[in-house]
C-alpha positions, 0 to 999 in steps of 0.5 A: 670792829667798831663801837657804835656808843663811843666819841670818834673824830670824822674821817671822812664822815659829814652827817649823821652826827649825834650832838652829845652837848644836846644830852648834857646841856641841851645846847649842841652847837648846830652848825655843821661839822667838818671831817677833821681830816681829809681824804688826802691827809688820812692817806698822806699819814698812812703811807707816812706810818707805813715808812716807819720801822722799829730798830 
């Protein structure tokens, strides 16, 4: 399930943005965004997740 209207991080993603900053002040940055994660780190905090068990 995803929510088109809502503010998520990149995972992944490099284009397509929509600046929100535009909507409340006109004054969006306009250098490109970076994912905040890599490929590799998602999957790295995934198996990390996977290892953890409730006791």
């Amino acid at each position: 399930m995803t929510f088109p209207g809502t503010i998520m991080p990149a995972f992944y993603k490099t284009t397509g943005f929509i600046r929100p900053g535009d909507g409340f002040t006109g004054k969006a940055g306009t250098e490109p965004l970076d994912p905040l994660l890599t490929a590799q780190q998602v999957e790295d905090v995934v198996a990390y997740l996977m290892t953890l068990r409730e006791e």
